[in-house]
N, C-alpha and C positions, 0 to 999 in steps of 0.2 A: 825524620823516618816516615818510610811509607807505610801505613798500618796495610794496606792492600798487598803490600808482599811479604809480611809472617808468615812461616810454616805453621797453620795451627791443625791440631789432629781431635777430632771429638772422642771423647771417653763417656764411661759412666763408670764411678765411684760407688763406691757403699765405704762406712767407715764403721767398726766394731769395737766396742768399747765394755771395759771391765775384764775380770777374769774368766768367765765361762765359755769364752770363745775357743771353737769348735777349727782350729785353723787345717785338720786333715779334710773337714767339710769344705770350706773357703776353698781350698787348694782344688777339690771335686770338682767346683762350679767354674774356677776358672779354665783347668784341663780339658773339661767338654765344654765348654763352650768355646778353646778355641779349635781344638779336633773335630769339632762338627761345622764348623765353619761360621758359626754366629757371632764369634767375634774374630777380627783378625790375627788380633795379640794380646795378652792377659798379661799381670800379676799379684802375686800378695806380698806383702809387707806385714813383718813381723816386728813386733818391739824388740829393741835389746839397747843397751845400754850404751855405743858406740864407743866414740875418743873421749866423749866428758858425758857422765849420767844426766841426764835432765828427768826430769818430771817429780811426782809424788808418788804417794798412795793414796792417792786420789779415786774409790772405786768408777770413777765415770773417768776417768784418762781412755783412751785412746789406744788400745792396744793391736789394730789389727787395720789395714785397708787390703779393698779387691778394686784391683783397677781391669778393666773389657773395653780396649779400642774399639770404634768404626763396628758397635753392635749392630748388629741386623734388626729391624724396626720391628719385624716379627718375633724377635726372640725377647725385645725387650720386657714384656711384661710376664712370661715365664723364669726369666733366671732374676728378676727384682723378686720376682714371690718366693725362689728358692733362696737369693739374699736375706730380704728382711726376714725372713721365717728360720735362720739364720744370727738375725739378732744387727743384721747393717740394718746404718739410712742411707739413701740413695743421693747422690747430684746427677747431675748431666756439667759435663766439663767442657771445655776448649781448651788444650794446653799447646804450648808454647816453647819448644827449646831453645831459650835466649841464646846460650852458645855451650859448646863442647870441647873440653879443651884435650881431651884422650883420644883422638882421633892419631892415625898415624904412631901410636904407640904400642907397637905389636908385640905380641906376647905378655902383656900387663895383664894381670888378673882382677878382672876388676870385682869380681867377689871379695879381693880385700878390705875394701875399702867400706863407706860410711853412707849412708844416704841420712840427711836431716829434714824434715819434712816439718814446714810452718806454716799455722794457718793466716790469715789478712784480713783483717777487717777496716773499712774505713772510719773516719774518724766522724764521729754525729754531724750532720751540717753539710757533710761532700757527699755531691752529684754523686753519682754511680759513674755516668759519663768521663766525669774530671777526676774522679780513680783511675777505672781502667787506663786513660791517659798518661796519668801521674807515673804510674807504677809501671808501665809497659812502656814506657819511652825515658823520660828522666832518671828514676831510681833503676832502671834495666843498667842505662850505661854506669851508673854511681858502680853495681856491683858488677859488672867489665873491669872497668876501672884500677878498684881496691880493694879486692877477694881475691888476691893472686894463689889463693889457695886451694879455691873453690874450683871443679876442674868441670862442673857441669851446673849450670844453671838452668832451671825449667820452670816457670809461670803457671799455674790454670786458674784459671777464671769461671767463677762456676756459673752458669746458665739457668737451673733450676734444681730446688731441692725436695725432698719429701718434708709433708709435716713433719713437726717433732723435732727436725736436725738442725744438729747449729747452722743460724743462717750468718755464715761467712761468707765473703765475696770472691773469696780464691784463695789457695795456697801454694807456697814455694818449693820446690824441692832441689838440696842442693847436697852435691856429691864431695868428698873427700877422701883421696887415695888412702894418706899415709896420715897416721900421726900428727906427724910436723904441720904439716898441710895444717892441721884446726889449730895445733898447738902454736905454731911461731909466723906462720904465713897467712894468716887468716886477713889481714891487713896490710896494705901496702906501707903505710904510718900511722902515725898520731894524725894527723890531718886526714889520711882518710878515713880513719874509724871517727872522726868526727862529722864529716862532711855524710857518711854515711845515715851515721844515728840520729843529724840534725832533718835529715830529710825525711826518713822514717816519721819521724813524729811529726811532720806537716802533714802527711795524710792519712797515717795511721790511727785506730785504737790500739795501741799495743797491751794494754790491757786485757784486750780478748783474744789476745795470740796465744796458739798454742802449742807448743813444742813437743816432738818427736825424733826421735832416732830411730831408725829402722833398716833390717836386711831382709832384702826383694830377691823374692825369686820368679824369677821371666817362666812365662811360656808363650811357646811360637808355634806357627806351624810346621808340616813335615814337608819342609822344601824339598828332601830329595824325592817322596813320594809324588810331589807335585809338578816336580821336573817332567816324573817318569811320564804323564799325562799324552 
């Protein structure tokens, strides 16, 4: 695989954590910034519970991300101060949508379905280099492969964080329509939920992985307004 012909798209993250999250705020920053045209595309990500509950009551779990594509360089250090003040920490991303498999399925609603969102860390000892390798070319195809469930796969690799935040090296996000989808297709066999988990732990910390369920809500710009132009 040619790393030169990825699709990757730059973001910047903030991730909020605990109960006092303010998500009609969150939801503010993402709408104007991308109505004003500082970012191109927005979302936020809400916790909920999905097809299988994960997490604790843990007060420092993860309850909340703001994602702002292809921010404007100028805007950046205004909507991070309205962020963290806010109560996010910030990355700078690269992500990556390994593949999509809801293309051509018109009229599906994809509000039904699941988004899972995990974080990656590598494991003590590996390069940063022979990560990003590992995980973006060998384990990308493993879940191609044996997640015939999984109907979108997406990568990001984080770039830079703020003090304070957990310093992970990327995380996953991976979509499921239906049900079934997690419950009985999540794996193509026994050999590939093995082949999967054996690889996993050759470069991973799974121990600092962190699990989330979550439903996104998009914002875009006003195409028809921008037509009219």
């Amino acid at each position: 695989m040619g790393y030169s012909d990825l699709a990757l798209r730059r973001k910047h993250l903030w991730v909020f954590r605990g109960d006092g999250v303010e998500l009609s705020a969150i939801r503010a920053v993402a709408s104007e910034a991308v109505s004003t045209g500082a970012a191109t595309e927005g979302a936020v990500d809400r916790r909920s519970d999905g097809p299988e509950p994960r997490g604790t009551d843990d007060p420092g779990r993860v309850t909340a991300l703001l994602h702002l594509y292809d921010l404007a360089p100028e805007a950046v250090a205004r909507i991070a101060e309205r962020a963290t003040g806010l109560g996010g920490l910030g990355y700078e991303i690269l992500e990556r949508a390994v593949f999509d498999r809801r293309q051509g399925l018109a009229g599906m609603d994809w509000g039904a379905g699941w988004n899972l969102i995990g974080t990656q860390t590598r494991r003590p000892g590996l390069d940063r280099r022979d990560f990003v390798r590992h995980w973006g070319a060998g384990h990308a195809e493993l879940v191609r492969a044996h997640h015939p469930g999984l109907s979108r796969y997406v990568q990001n690799y984080v770039v830079t964080h703020d003090a304070g935040a957990v310093g992970f090296d990327g995380f996953f996000e991976g979509y499921f329509m239906t049900q079934d989808d997690w419950d009985v297709r999540l794996y193509d066999s026994p050999e590939g939920e093995r082949l999967l988990a054996d690889d996993a732990a050759s470069f991973l910390d799974e121990g600092a992985t962190e699990w989330i369920w979550v439903e996104r809500e998009r914002f875009g710009p006003d195409w028809a307004a921008f037509a009219a132009r």
